[in-house]
N, C-alpha and C positions, 0 to 999 in steps of 0.2 A: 504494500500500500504506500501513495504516496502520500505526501503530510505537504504538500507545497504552496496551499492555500494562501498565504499568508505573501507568497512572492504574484501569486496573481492578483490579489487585493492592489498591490504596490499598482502593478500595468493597469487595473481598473481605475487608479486614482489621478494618475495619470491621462489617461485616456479618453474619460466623458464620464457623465453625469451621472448618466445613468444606468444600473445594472442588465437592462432589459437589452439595447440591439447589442451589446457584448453577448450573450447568452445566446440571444438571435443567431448570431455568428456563429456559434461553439454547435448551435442545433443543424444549422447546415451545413457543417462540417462535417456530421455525420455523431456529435454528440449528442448522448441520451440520457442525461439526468436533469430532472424538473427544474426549475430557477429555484423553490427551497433548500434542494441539495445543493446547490451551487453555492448560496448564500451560506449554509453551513460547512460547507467545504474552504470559502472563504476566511470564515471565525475560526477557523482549526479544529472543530467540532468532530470533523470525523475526514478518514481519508479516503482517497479515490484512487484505482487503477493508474497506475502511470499511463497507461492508454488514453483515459481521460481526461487526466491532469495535461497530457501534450496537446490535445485536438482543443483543449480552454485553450492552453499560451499558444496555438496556434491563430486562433481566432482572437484573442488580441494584439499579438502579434501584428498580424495585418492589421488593423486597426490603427496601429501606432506607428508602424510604416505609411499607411495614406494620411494620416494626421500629419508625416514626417517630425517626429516627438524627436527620432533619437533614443529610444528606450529598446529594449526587448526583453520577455517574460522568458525566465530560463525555464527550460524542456525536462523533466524529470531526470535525463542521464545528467544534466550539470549540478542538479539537487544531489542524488542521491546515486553515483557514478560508482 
């Protein structure tokens, strides 16, 4: 499991305002957990598949590439390598 919630929060705060088209993102990506897992995945409340946790920093990832922020949300092998 991965515990990396806490690095995605950082890209969401970064990013926009709002929790919802970051989510948006992550679901057509091909992510499948409801926006209140995501939310508790965010608090560190519980972990997620590394599968999951990449296809989230994937979808803000791009997010913050079209925003061009300058940031990127690390991928589970740079969390827990």
């Amino acid at each position: 499991m991965c515990r990396g919630g806490v690095v995605l929060r950082a890209g969401l705060a970064i990013s926009t305002a709002s929790l919802q088209p970051p989510w948006v993102d992550y679901v057509a990506l091909g992510g499948h957990r409801r926006l209140d897992e995501l939310i508790s995945y965010l608090n560190d409340e519980v972990g997620w598949s590394r599968h999951q946790h990449d296809v989230a920093a994937q979808a803000l990832n791009e997010r913050c590439v079209e925003l061009n922020l300058g940031f990127l949300v690390a991928y589970a092998d740079e969390l827990h390598p």
